[in-house]
VOGU-3710 file (C-alpha; in Angstrom, 3 decimals, decimal comma):
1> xxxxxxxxxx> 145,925/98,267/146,903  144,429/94,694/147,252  141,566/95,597/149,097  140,017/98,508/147,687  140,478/96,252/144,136  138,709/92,953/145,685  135,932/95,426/147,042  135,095/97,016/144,045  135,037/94,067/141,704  133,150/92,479/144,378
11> xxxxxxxxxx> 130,935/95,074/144,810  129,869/94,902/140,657  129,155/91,368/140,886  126,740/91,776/143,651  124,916/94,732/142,558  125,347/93,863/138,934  122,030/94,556/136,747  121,335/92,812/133,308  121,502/95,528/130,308  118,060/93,311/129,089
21> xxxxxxxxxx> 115,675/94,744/132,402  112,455/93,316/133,245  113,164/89,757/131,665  109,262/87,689/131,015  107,478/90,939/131,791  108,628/92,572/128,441  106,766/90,420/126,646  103,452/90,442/127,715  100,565/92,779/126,161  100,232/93,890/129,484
31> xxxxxxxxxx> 103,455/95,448/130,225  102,304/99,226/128,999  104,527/101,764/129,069  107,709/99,604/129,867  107,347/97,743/126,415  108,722/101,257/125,095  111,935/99,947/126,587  112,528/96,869/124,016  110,660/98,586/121,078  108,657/101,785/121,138
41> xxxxxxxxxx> 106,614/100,508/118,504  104,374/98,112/121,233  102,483/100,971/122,509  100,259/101,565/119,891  97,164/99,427/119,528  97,710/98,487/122,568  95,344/96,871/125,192  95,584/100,234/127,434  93,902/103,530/127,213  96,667/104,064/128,945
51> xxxxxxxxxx> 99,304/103,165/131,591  100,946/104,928/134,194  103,859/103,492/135,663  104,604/105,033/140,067  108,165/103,013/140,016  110,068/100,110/138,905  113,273/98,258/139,182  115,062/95,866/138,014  118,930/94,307/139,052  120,697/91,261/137,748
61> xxxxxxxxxx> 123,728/89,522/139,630  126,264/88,107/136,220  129,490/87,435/135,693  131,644/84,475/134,439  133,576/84,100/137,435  131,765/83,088/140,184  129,662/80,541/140,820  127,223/80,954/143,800  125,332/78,674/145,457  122,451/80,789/146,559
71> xxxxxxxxxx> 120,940/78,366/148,859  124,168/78,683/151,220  124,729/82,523/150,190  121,763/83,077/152,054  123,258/82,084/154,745  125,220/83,683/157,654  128,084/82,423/157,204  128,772/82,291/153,782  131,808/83,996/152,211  131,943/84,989/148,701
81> xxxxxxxxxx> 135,917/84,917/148,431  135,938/81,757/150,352  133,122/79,771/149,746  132,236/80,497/146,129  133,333/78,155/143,341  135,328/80,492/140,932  135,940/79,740/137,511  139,608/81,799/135,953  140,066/82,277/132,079  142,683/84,729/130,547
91> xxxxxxxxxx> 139,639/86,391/129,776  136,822/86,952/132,474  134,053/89,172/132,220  131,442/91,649/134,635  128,904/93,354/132,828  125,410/94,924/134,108  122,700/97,860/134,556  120,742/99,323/137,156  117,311/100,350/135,250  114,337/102,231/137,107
101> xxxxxxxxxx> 111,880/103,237/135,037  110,205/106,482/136,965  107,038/108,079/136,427  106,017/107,615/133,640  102,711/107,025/130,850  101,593/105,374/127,808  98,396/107,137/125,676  96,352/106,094/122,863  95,334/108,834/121,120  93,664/107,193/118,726
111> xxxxxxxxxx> 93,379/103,822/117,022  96,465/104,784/114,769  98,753/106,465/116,892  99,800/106,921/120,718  102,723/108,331/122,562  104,672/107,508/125,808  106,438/109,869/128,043  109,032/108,277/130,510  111,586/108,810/133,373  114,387/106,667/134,256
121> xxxxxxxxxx> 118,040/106,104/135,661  120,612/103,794/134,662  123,600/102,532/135,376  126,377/100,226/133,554  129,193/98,758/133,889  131,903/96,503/131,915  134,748/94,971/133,157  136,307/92,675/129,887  138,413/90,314/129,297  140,662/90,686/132,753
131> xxxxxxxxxx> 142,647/87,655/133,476  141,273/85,205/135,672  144,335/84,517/137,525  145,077/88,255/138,450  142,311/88,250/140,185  143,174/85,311/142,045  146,155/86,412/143,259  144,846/89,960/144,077  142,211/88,074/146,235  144,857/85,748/147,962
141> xxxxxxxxxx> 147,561/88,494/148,518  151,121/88,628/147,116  152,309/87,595/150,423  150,269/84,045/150,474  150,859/83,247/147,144  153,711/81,724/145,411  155,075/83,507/142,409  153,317/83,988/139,213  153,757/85,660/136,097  150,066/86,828/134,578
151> xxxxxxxxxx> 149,849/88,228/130,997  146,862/90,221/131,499  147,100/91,251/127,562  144,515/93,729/126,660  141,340/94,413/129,423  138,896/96,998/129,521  136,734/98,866/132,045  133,964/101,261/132,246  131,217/102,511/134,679  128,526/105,228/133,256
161> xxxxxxxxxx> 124,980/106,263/135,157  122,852/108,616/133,236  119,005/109,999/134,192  116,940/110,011/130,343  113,489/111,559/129,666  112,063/110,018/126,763  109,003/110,459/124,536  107,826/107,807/122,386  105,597/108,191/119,602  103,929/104,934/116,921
171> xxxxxxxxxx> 101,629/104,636/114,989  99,773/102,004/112,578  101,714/101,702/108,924  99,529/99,150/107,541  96,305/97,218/108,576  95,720/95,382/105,238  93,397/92,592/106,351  95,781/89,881/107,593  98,403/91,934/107,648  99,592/94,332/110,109
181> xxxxxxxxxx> 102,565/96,961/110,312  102,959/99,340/113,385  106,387/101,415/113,924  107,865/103,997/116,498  110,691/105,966/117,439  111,501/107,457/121,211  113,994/110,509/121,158  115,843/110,891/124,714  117,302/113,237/126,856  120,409/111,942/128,495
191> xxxxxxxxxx> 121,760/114,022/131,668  124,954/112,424/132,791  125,806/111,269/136,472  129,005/110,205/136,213  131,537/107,973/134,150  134,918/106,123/134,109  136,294/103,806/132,692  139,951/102,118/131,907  142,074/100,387/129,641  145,406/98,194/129,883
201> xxxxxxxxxx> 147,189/97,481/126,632  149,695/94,627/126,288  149,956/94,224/130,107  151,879/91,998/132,186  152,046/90,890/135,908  155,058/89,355/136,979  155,508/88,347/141,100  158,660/87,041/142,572  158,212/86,147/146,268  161,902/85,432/146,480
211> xxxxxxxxxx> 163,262/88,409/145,014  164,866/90,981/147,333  164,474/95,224/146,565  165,627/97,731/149,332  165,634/94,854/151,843  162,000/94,083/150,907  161,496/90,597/149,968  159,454/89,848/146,887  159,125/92,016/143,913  156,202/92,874/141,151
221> xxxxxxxxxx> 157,588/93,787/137,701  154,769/95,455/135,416  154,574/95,965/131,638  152,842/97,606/129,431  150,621/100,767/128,965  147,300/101,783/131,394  144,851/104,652/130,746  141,766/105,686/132,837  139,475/108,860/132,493  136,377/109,988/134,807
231> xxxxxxxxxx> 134,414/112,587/134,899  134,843/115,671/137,030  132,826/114,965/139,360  134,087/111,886/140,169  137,244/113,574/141,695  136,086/114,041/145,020  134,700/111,966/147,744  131,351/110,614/146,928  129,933/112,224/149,686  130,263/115,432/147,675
241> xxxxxxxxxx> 128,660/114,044/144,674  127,232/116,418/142,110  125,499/116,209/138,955  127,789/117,208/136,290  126,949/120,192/134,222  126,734/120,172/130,786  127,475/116,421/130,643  124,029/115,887/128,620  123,188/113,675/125,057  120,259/113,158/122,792
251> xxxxxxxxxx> 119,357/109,342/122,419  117,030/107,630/120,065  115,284/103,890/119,863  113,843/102,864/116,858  111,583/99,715/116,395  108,466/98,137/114,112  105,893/95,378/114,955  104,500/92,881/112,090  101,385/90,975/113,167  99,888/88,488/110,735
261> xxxxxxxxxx> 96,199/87,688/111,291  94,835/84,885/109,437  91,563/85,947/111,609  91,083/89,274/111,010  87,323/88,675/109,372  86,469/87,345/112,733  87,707/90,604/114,591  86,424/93,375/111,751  82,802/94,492/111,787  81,659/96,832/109,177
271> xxxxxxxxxx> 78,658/99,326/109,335  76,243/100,351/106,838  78,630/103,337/105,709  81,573/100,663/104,829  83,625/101,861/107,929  85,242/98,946/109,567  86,200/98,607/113,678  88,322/95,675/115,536  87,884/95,278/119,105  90,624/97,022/120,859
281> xxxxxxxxxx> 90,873/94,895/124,149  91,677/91,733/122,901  94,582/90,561/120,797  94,461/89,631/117,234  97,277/88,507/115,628  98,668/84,747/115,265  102,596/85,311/114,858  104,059/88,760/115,864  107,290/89,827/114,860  109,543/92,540/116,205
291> xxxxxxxxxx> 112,812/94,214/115,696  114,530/97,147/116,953  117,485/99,114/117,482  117,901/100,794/121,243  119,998/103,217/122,658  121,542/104,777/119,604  123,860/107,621/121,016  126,402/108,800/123,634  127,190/111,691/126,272  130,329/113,801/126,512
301> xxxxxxxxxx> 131,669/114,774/129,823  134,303/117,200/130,526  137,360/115,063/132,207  140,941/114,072/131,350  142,066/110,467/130,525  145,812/110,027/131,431  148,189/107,085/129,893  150,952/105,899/131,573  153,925/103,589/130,808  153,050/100,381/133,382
311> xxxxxxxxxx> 156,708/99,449/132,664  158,540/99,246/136,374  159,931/97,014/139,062  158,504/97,507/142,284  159,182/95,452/145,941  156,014/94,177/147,179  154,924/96,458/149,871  155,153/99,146/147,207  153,019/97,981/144,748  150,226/96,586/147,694
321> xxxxxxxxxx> 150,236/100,250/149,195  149,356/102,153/146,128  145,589/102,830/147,319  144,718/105,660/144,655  145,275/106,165/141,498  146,607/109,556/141,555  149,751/107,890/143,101  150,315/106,102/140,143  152,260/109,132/138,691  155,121/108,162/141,301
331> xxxxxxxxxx> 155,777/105,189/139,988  155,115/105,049/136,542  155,632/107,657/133,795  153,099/109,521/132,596  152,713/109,517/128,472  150,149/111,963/128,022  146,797/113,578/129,382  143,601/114,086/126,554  140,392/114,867/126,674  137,889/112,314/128,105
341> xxxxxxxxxx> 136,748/110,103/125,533  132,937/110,008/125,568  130,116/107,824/126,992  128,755/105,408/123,966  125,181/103,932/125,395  125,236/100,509/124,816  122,999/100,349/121,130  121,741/97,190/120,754  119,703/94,979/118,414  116,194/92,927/119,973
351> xxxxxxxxxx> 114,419/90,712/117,560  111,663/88,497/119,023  108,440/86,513/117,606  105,424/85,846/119,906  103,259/83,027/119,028  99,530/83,068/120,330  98,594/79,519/120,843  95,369/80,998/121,781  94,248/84,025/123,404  95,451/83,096/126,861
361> xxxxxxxxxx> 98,287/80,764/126,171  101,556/82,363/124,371  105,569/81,275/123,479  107,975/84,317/122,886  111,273/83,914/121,373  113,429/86,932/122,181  117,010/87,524/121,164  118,720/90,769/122,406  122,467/91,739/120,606  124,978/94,135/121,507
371> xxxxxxxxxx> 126,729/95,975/118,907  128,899/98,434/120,759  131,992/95,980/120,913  133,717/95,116/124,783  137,358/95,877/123,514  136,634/99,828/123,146  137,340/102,388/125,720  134,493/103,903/127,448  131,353/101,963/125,430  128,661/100,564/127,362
381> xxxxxxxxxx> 127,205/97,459/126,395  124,426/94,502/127,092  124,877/90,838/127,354  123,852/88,752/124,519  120,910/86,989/125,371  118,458/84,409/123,988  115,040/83,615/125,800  112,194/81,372/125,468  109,108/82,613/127,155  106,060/80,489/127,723
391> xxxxxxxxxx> 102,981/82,805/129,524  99,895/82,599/130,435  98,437/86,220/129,863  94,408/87,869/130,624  93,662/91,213/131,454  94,507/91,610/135,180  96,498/88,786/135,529  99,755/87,238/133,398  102,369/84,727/134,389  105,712/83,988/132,825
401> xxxxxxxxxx> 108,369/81,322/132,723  111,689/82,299/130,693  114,253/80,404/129,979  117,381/82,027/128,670  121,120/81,478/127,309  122,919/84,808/128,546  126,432/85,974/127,358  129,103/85,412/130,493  126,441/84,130/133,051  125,062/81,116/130,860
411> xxxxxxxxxx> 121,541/79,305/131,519  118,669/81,091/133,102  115,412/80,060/134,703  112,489/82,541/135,925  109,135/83,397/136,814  106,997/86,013/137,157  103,653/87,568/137,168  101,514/90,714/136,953  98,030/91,060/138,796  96,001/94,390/138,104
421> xxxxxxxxxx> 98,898/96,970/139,136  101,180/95,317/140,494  104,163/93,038/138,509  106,970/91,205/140,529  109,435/88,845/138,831  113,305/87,223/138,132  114,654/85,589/134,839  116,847/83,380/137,000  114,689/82,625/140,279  114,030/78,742/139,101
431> xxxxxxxxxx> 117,702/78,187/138,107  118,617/79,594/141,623  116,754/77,341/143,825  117,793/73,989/141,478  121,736/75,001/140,668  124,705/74,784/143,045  126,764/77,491/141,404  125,113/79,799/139,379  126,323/82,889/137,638  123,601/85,636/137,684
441> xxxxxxxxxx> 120,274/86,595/139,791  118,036/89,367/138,984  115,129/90,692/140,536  112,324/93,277/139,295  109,178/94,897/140,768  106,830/97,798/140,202  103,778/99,323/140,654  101,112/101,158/137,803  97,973/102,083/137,153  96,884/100,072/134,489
451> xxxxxxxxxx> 93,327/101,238/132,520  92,891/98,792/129,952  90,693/99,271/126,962  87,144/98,529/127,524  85,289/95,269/126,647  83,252/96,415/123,231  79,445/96,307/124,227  76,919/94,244/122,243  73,570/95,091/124,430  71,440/93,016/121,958
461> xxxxxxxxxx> 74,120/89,786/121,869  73,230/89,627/118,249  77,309/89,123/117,701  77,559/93,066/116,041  79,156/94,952/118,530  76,975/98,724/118,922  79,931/100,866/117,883  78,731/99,319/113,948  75,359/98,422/115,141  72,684/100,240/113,681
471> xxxxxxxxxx> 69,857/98,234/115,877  71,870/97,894/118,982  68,314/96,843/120,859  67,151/94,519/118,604  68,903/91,287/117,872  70,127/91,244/113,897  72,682/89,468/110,979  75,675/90,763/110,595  75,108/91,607/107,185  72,135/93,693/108,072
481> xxxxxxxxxx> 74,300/95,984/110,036  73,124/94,160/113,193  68,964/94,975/112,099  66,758/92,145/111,274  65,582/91,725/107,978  61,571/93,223/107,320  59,210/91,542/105,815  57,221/94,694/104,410  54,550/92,835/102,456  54,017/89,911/105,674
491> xxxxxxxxxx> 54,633/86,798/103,314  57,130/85,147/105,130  59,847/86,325/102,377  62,115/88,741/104,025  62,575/91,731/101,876  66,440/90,872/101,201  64,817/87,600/99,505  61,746/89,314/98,101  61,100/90,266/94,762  58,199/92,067/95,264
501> xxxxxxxxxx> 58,753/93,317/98,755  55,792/95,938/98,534  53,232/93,278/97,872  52,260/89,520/99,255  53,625/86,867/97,697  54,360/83,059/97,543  57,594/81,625/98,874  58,069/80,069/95,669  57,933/82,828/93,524  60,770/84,611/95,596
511> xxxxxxxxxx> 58,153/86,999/97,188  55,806/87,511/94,484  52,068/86,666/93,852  51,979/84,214/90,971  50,053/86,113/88,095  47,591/84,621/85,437  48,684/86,367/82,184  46,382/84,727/79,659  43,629/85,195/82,394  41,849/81,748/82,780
521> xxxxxxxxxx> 41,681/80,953/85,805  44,850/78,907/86,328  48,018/80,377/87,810  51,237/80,183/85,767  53,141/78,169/87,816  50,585/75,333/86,928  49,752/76,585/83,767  51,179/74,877/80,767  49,955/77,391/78,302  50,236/80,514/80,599
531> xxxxxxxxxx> 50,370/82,907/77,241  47,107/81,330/75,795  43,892/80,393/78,171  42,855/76,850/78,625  40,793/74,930/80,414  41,998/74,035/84,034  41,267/70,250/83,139  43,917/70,490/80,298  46,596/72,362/82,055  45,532/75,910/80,972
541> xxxxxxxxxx> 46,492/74,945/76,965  42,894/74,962/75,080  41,884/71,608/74,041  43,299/71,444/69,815  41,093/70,460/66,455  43,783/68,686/64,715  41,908/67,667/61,872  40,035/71,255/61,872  36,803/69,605/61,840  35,094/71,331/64,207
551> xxxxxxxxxx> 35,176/68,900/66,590  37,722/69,011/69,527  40,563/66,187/69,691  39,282/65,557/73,174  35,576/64,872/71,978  36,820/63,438/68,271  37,072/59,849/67,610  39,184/60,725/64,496  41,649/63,412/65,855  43,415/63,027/62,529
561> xxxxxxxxxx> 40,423/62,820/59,806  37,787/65,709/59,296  34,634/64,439/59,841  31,338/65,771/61,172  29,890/66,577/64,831  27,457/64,304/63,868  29,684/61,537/64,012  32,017/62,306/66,805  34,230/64,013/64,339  34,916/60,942/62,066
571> xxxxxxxxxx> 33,676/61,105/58,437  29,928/59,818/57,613  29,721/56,934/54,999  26,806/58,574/52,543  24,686/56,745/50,561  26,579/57,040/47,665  30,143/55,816/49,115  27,677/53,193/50,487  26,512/52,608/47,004  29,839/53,096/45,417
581> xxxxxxxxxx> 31,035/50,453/47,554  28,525/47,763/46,602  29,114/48,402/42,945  32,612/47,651/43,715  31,877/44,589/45,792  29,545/43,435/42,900  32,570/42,799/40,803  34,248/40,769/42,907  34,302/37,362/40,802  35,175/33,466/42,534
591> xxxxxxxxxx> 35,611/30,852/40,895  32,985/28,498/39,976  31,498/26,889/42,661  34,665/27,934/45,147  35,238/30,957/47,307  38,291/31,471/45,795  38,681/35,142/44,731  40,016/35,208/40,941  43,120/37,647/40,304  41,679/40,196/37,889
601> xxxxxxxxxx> 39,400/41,044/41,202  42,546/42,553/42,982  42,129/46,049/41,809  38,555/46,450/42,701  39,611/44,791/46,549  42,233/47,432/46,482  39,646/50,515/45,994  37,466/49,079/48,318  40,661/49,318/50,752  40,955/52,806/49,945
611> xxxxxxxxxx> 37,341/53,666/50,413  37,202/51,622/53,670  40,656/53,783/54,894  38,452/57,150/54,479  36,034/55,916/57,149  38,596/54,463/60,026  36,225/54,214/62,609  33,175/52,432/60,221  32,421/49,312/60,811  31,208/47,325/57,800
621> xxxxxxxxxx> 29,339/44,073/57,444  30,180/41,887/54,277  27,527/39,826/52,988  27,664/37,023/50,333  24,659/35,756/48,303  24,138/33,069/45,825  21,150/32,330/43,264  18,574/29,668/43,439  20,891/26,875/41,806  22,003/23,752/43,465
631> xxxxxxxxxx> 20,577/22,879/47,273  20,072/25,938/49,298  22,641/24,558/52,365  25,208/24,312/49,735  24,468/28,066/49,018  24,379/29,031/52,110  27,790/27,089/52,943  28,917/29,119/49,736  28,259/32,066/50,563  29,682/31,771/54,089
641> xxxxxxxxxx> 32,901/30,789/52,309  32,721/34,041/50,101  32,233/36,543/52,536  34,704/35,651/54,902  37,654/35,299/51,852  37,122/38,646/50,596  36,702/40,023/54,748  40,346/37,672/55,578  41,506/39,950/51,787  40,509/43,212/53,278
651> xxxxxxxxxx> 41,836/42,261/56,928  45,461/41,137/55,332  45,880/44,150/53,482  45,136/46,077/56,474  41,846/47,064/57,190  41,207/46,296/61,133  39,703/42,867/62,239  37,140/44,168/64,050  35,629/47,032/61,718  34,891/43,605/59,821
661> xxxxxxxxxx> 32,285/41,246/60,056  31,444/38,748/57,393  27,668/36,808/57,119  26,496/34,805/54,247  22,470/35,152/52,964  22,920/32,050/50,509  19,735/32,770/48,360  17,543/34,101/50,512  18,521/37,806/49,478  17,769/37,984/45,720
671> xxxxxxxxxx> 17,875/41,439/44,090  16,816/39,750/40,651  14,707/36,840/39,330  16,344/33,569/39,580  14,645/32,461/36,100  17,160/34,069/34,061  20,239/33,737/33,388  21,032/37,339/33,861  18,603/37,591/36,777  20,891/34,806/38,267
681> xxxxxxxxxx> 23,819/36,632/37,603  22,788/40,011/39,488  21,613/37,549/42,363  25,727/35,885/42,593  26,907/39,269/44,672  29,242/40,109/47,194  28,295/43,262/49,307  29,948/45,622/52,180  27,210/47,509/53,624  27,927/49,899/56,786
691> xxx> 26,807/49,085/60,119  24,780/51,295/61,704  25,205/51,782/65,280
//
C-alpha cells in the first residue's frame, strides 16, 4: 500500500493549482472577461467593448511539507523524496485547483450595464491536517524504519473537478460625481466530473518492528474510525472514465465595485442639452474598492460513503499489501454505507483596494478568505491569501509584481505581463529563482482578443471631446459647448459679455454705445450732469447763477451778491449810496487839531461798514480835507493823518485793505467859504468816494 499512497500525495503536490488563479493578472483593467472570476462586478465600465478569451490556464505547486529547491529540481537528478527538505507537523496540509477558463466573452452593452458569458474546468483538492510523521514513515517503509506510534487524530481529504458555464451580468448603481457604485452577480451551471473524498476520526498508527504475528515479524495496530465516498464513476479504471449523469449544481458569485473620484469634473463633459459623458477608455477613479463572495453552492453525485471501524492488529506485510480500498472490508469492520455526502464549492470572500498613483502606475491590496472550513467532509476550499501588487498598466501592455503571504505555502514573489492578446505570468516565479526551499510555484498563460474602447475624438483639440461638441470643427470653451463665443455687433465684446449684443458698443460699457440722455453733446460716462445739458467745458452740468442775478457764477465777480451785467454781476454804487455815504463820512468828528476819531463817531463808522459790505468788490478812496486855518503843510499833514485813521477803522473792522485807499486834500478842496465860521465848518470833512475803474 506504500506506493500507490507516496504516488498520489506526490502526485497533488506537483500538479497542485492555487484556488486564487491568475495571481497579478486579476488585477489589472486589462484582464476582461477573467476579472468575472474575482468579482463579476469589474466588467462593467470597463476599458473593453469587449473581450474574448481562446484559452487560459493557470496551476500552482503548495503545500506545507516540502520545501523545493527549484534551481536543483530542474535538474536530472533530483529526487523529490530524497532530495527535498521536508518539514512534519501533526498537522500538514495539500490544497489546490486546476482553473481553465475556456471560450469565453465580456460585452458592454451600454455605459450602465454589460454581461459576460464563460466556460471553464476546475479541479480541487484538500488533503488537511494529516500527520507529518505518517507520511514519513509511509515514504521510508515499515521495514526501514524503527517503530513509531503516530496519532494521526482527525484528517480530512477530498478531490472534486467540475466543468461550469457562467453568465455574468453588472451594471452601474451610482455615478454621483465623485462617487461611484457598480455591482454584479454570475449564476453557474456546474456539471460534475468526478469527486472523493475521506475522513479519519480519532486515528492512530502504531508500528512495532519487533513484534512477531503468524511468523511475520513486525506488526501495525490501527485505531479509530475511516470513511471515504466517490462518485460512481470513479469505480472503474480511469481509462473508462465517464461524465457522470445527473451529477449537476447551480452556482452563484456575487460582488460590487466602489470607485471614489476626486476628479470626476476633469473626466465629465456636458453638452448644451445638460447630458453629461466620461471617456470610456481611460480610468477614473483614485481608490477602488472591491468585495465579493464566489462560488456560493455545491453538486450532488450519486455514490456511497462507507465507515469502517480502523480498530485491528495487523503483521506488516498485511497492512503494506492492502493496494485498494475495497480490500479494506477484510480487515476492518464495516459500520455502515450512506449516501454520498455532496460536493460544497469552495465559497470564498475577496476584498481588495487598488490605488492609482497615476494613470500608468498602480498598488493593489488583495485579500482572498475561505469560508468553507478544512475539517468537513467533502468541502472544497482556497488558501488564504494576502497580496500586494505593484503594476505598471496602458492599453496593450501591463506588468505586475505580487508579493503574497499564502495559507500552508507562506511568502510569494511573481511577475507577469500582458501585451495586446497575449498574458503570461507566476505569483511565485521571483521567490523561486532567490529561495532554496520553497513551498508553491504556479504558472498561468492565455490568449484573447482584446478590443478596447476607443480613444474619444476631439478633431478641433479645443479640449471638448465631439460626442458633446456642438462645433467639433471649430476650436471653442468648454462652456460654449465647444463653439466660440460671437461677437454679433463686431465690438470686440463677445456676446456672452455683451449687453447690447445686437448693436456696437464700447468695451467699457459691457457692449453698449454710451448714450447722451440730456442730449448736449457730451457722453454720460464723462458727463457730470448726464440728466441736465451742460456745456462740455463744465462737465455737461450748465454753468449756475447763484445769486440769480442774471449773470453766470463763471462770468460773476460776486457769485454770492445780485448785482448787474453791467458790473460783472456785483452791485453798482449809485449816486445816492455814493451820496449817502459822504453824508455819513461828513459826521465823522476828530479831535481838535488831532486825527484822533472821537467815540460818539462809532455808529456812523459802523453804517459806513455796512454800506461798504453791500458793494464787496468796490473800491473806495477816502479823502480828508481841512479849512484855510493854520499853515497849509500842517493841513495837509492833517488831513493825511485823518484819512488814513478812519481807512486803518474801516480796515480793522473788516473791510479789505485793498478796496481802501486813503489821500489827504488839506485845503485845497473847499466845498464852502473859508470866511465863515460855518463855511469853515462844511470845509473840515472826511469823504469815501468810489473809485471808478
Amino acid at each position: 500500500m506504500k506506493k500507490p499512497i507516496i504516488t498520489i500525495v506526490l502526485l497533488l503536490c506537483i500538479v497542485s493549482v492555487k484556488a486564487q488563479s491568475y495571481i497579478g493578472f486579476l488585477t489589472d483593467n486589462y484582464s476582461g472577461v477573467h476579472s468575472v472570476i474575482g468579482n463579476p462586478a469589474n466588467i462593467v465600465d470597463s476599458r473593453f467593448k469587449t473581450d474574448i478569451n481562446l484559452a487560459g490556464a493557470s496551476a500552482f505547486v503548495g503545500n506545507d511539507y516540502y520545501g523545493v529547491n527549484f534551481s536543483d529540481a530542474i535538474g536530472d537528478d533530483y529526487d523529490i523524496e530524497d532530495d527535498a527538505k521536508t518539514f512534519p507537523e501533526e498537522k500538514n496540509n495539500v490544497l489546490g485547483n486546476v482553473d481553465i477558463l475556456g471560450p469565453s466573452f465580456m460585452f458592454n452593452i451600454n455605459e450602465k450595464n454589460a454581461i459576460a458569458v464563460f466556460s471553464r474546468a476546475r479541479v480541487f483538492y484538500n488533503i488537511s491536517e494529516i500527520n507529518g510523521q505518517t507520511f514519513e514513515s509511509l515514504a521510508d517503509g515499515f521495514d526501514d524504519t524503527s517503530s513509531f506510534n503516530v496519532n494521526e487524530g482527525d484528517a480530512f481529504f477530498n478531490a472534486h473537478a467540475w466543468a461550469e458555464i457562467g453568465v455574468s451580468y453588472a451594471r452601474v448603481l451610482m455615478n454621483k460625481e465623485q462617487h461611484f457604485l457598480k455591482g454584479g452577480i454570475t449564476l453557474k451551471y456546474l456539471q460534475g466530473l468526478g469527486n472523493a473524498y475521506g475522513a479519519g476520526t480519532d486515528v492512530s498508527i502504531d508500528y512495532d518492528e519487533d513484534a512477531i504475528i503468524g511468523g511475520v515479524i513486525g506488526s501495525v495496530t490501527t485505531t479509530g474510525e475511516v470513511a471515504y465516498g466517490y462518485s460512481e464513476n470513479l469505480e472503474d479504471d480511469a481509462d473508462d472514465f465517464e461524465v457522470v449523469n445527473g451529477a449537476t449544481g447551480i452556482g452563484f458569485d456575487l460582488g460590487f465595485v466602489y470607485e471614489w473620484r476626486p476628479d470626476h469634473k476633469n473626466y465629465t463633459s456636458t453638452d448644451s442639452k445638460g447630458n453629461s459623458y466620461m471617456p470610456k477608455d481611460i480610468n477614473k477613479y483614485k481608490l477602488k474598492f472591491g468585495l465579493s463572495l464566489t462560488d456560493m453552492g455545491s453538486i450532488s453525485y450519486d455514490g456511497v460513503e462507507e465507515r469502517y471501524n480502523f480498530n485491528n492488529v495487523l503483521d506488516e506485510n498485511t497492512f503494506e499489501n492492502i493496494d485498494d480500498l475495497d480490500e479494506l472490508e477484510n480487515f476492518y469492520t464495516l459500520l455502515e454505507a450512506t449516501e454520498a455526502e455532496k460536493a460544497v464549492l469552495p465559497t470564498a470572500l475577496h476584498a481588495n483596494v487598488d490605488w492609482n498613483i497615476n494613470q500608468k502606475f498602480y498598488v493593489n491590496l488583495n485579500t482572498d478568505f475561505s469560508l468553507t472550513a478544512k475539517d468537513k467532509i467533502n468541502r472544497s476550499r482556497i488558501a488564504n491569501t494576502v497580496s500586494l501588487t505593484p503594476r505598471f498598466e496602458s492599453k496593450w501592455f501591463s506588468f505586475y509584481s505580487p508579493i503574497s503571504v499564502i495559507q500552508h505555502s507562506g511568502f510569494h514573489w511573481g511577475a507577469g505581463f500582458r501585451a495586446g492578446p497575449l498574458y503570461v505570468g507566476s505569483g511565485s516565479i521571483v521567490s523561486l529563482l532567490i529561495g532554496d526551499e520553497s513551498k508553491g510555484a504556479d504558472v498561468y498563460a492565455g490568449l484573447k482578443i482584446p478590443v478596447y474602447q476607443s480613444r474619444p475624438k476631439d478633431k478641433d483639440g479645443d479640449g471638448v471631446l465631439d460626442k458633446v461638441d456642438e462645433c467639433p470643427d471649430t476650436k471653442g470653451p468648454e462652456e460654449n459647448f465647444g463653439c466660440p463665443w460671437p461677437d454679433t455687433d463686431g465690438d470686440t465684446v463677445l456676446d456672452k459679455d455683451d449687453q447690447c449684443p445686437e448693436e456696437a458698443g464700447e468695451v467699457g460699457n459691457n457692449g453698449c454705445p454710451w448714450p447722451d440722455t440730456d442730449g448736449d453733446g457730451l457722453l454720460d460716462k464723462d458727463d457730470s450732469c448726464p440728466q441736465i445739458a451742460g456745456p462740455a467745458e463744465n462737465q455737461g452740468c450748465p454753468w449756475p447763477d447763484t445769486d440769480s442775478d442774471g449773470v453766470l457764477d463763471k462770468d460773476d465777480n460776486c457769485p454770492d451778491v445780485p448785482g448787474t451785467v453791467a458790473n460783472n454781476g456785483c452791485p453798482e454804487v449809485t449816486e445816492e449810496v455814493q451820496k449817502t455815504l459822504n453824508e455819513y463820512a461828513k459826521t465823522i468828528l476828530f479831535d481838535s487839531g488831532k486825527s484822533s476819531i472821537k467815540a460818539e463817531s462809532n455808529q456812523v463808522l459802523r453804517d459806513i461798514i455796512n454800506i461798504l459790505n453791500e458793494y464787496p468788490t468796490a473800491k473806495f478812496t477816502v479823502e480828508g480835507h481841512t479849512d484855510s486855518a493854520g499853515s497849509n503843510k500842517l493841513n495837509q499833514r492833517l488831513s493825511d493823518s485823518r484819512a488814513n485813521s478812519v481807512k486803518n477803522y474801516l480796515v480793522e473792522n473788516g473791510i479789505d485793505q485793498f478796496r481802501l485807499s486813503a489821500v489827504g486834500f488839506g485845503e485845497d478842496r473847499p466845498i464852502a467859504t473859508n470866511k465863515t465860521r460855518a463855511g469853515r465848518a462844511k470845509n473840515r470833512r472826511v469823504e469815501i468816494n468810489l473809485v471808478k475803474e
